[in-house]
Structure formats: C-alpha cells, structure tokens
Backbone bond lengths (Angstrom), bond angles and torsions (degrees), N, CA, C in turn:
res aa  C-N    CA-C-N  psi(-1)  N-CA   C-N-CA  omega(-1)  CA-C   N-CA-C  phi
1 X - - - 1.447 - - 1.529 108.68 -
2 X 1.532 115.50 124.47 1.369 110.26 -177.27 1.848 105.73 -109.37
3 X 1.288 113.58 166.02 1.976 114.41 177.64 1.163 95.34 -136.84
4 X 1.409 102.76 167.20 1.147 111.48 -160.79 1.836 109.70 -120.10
5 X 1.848 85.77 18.25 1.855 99.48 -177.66 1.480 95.09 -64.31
6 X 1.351 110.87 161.12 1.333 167.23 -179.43 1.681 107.40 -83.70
7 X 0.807 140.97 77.81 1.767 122.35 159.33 1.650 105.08 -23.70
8 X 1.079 110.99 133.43 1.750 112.82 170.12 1.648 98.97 -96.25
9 X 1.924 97.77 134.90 1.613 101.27 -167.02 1.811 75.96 -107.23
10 X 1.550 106.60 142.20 1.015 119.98 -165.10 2.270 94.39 -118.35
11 X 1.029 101.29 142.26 1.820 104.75 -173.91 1.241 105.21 -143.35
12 X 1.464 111.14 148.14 1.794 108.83 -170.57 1.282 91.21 -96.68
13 X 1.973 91.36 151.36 1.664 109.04 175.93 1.280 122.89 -47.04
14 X 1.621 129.70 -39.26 1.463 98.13 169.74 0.880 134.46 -93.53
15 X 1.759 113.23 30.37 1.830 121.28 155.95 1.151 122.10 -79.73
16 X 1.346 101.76 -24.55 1.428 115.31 176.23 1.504 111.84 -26.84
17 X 1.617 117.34 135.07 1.834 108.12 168.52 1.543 79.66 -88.95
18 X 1.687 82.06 155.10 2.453 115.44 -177.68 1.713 74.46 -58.14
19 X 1.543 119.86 159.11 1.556 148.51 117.46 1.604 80.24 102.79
20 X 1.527 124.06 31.87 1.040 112.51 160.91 1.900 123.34 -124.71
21 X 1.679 112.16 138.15 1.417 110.72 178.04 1.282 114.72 -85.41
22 X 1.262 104.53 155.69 1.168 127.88 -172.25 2.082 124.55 -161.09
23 X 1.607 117.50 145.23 1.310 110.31 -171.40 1.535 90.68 -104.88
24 X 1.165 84.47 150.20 2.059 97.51 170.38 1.509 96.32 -64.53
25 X 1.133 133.35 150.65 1.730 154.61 146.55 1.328 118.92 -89.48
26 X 1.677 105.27 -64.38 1.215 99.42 -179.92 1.901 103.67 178.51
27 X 1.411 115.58 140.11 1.087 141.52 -107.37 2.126 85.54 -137.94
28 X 1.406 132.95 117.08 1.395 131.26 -146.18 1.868 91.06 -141.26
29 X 1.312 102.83 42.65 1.551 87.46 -177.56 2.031 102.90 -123.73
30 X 0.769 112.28 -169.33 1.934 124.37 175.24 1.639 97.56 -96.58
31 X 1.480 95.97 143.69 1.386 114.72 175.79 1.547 116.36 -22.88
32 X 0.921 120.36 -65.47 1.473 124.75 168.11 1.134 132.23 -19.86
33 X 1.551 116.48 -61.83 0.954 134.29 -173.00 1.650 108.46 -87.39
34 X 0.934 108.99 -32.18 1.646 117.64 171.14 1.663 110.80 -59.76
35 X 1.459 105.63 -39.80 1.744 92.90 -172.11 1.501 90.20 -101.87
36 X 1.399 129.08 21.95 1.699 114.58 155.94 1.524 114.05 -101.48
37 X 1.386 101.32 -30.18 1.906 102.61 176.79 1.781 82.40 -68.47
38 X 1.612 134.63 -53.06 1.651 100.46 -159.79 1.591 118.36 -52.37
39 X 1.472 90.62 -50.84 1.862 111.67 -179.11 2.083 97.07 -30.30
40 X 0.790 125.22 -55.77 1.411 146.92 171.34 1.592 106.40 -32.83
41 X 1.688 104.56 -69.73 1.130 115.71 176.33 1.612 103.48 125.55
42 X 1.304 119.08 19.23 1.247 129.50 172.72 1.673 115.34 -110.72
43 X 1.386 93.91 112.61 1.555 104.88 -156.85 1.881 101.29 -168.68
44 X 1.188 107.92 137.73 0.984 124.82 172.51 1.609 123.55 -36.29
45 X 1.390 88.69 115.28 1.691 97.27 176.43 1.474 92.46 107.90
46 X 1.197 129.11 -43.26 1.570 120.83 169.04 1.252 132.82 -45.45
47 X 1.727 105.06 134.44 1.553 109.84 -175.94 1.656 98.00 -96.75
48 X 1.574 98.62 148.33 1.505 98.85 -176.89 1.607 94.49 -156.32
49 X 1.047 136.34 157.12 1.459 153.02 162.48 1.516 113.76 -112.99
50 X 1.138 94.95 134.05 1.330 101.26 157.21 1.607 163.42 -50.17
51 X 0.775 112.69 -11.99 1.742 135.09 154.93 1.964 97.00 67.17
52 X 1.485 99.46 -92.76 1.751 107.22 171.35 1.163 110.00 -150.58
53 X 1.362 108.90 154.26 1.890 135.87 -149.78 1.843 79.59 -80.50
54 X 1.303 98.96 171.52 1.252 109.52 -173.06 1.375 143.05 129.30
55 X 1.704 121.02 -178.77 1.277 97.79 162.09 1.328 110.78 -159.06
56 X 1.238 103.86 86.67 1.738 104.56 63.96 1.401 79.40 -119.83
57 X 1.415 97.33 178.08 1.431 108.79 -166.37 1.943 90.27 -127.36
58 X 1.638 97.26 157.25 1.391 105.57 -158.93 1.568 104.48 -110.13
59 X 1.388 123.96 114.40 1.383 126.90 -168.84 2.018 98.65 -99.79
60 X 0.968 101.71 148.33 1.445 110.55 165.83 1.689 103.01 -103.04
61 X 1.513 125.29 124.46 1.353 139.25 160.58 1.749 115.90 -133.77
62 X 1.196 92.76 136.53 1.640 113.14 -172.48 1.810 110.01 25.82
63 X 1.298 101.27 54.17 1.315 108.25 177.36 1.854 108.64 80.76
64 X 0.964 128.44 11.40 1.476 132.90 172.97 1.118 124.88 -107.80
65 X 1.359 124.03 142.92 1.620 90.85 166.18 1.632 104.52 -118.83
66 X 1.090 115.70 -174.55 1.872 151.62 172.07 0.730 130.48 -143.95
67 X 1.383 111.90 141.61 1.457 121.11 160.35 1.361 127.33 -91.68
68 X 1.328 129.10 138.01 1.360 128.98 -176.49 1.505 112.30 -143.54
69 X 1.329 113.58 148.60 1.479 132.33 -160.63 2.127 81.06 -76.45
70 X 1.726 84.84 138.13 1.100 98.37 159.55 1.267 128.77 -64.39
71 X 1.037 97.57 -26.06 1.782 93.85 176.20 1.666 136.54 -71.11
72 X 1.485 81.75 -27.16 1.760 100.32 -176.57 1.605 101.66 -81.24
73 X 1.757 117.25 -26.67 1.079 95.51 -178.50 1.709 117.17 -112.90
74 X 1.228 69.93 28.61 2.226 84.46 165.81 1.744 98.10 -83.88
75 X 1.381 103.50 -25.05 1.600 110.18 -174.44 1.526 107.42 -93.51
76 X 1.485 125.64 17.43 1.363 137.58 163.99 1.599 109.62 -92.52
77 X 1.389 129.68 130.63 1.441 114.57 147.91 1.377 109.76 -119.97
78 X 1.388 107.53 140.60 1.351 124.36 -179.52 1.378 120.75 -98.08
79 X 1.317 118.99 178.87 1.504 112.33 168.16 1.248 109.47 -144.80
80 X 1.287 133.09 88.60 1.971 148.60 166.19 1.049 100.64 -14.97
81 X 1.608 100.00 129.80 1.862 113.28 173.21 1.204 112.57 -98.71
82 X 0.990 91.13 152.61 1.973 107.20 -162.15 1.427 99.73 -69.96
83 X 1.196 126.21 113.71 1.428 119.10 165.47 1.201 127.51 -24.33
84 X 1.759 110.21 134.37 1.906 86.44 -169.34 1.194 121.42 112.17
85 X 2.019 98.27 -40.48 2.092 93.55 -152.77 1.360 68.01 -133.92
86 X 1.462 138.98 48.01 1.911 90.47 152.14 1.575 106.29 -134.42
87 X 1.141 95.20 153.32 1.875 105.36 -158.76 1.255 94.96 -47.62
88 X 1.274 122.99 -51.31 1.456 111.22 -149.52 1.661 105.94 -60.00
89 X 1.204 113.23 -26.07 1.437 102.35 -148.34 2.090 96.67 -71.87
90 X 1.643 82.47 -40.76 1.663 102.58 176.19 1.663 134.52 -44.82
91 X 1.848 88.04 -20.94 1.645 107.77 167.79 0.955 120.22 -61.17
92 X 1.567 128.39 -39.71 1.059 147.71 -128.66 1.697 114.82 -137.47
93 X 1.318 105.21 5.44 1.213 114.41 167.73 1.443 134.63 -118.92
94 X 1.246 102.35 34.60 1.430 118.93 140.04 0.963 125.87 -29.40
C-alpha cells in the first residue's frame, strides 16, 4: 500500500519569514523554559505567526502579540501552514 503523505519539514521560529503562520511541533528547551514559552501561549499544537524577525522577535498569538528572545525561539520548531488552510488567517478575513 503506497500514500501520498508529505513528510512534514519542520523549521525553528526564528527562521520563520515575518507575516508568516505557523503550528508549534515541538518545543527543545528545560523545564523552565518550557512552562514560560506555555505561560506565553507557546505550546504545542499552537498556531502563531510571526509578526517581525528579530530580537526579540514579535510573534502574533490569539490576537496578541510578544516578544521573545531569539534564542528561546531558535529552540521552537514549527510547522508552515499551507496557504489557504491556516485558521488564523481565516479569523481575520472578514
């Protein structure tokens, strides 16, 4: 039996290009830092965009934004939404 899935290419948040969405995958830091990106709202399964490159660099979440140290989110990998398919954009197109 063959499919016709895709490998998902997974890229850390501050590769991210600015004005682009993206879901968390999975998250490479120590306890600490893990329950301060959630406190944030950066956590697995979350859609978030990018806002501007940088550092800190500016994430868009549930309509908010943040700033976050580049570094912590070199220790983010994301996974790019398919043009088209990602909620956020769909919120917002009213």
């Amino acid at each position: 039996m063959t499919t016709n899935a895709q490998p998902v290419s997974l890229v850390r948040l501050d590769e991210l290009p600015p004005r682009t969405c993206a879901v968390v995958r999975s998250v490479e830091t120590d306890d600490e830092d893990t329950q301060r990106l959630k406190t944030l709202g950066v956590c697995l399964g979350r859609r978030v965009e990018l806002v501007r490159a940088g550092n800190p660099l500016i994430l868009k979440i549930f309509g908010s934004r943040l700033g976050l140290a580049a570094e912590l989110a070199a220790r983010v990998r994301v996974e790019v939404c398919e043009p088209g398919h990602c909620a956020l954009k769909e919120d917002h197109a009213e």
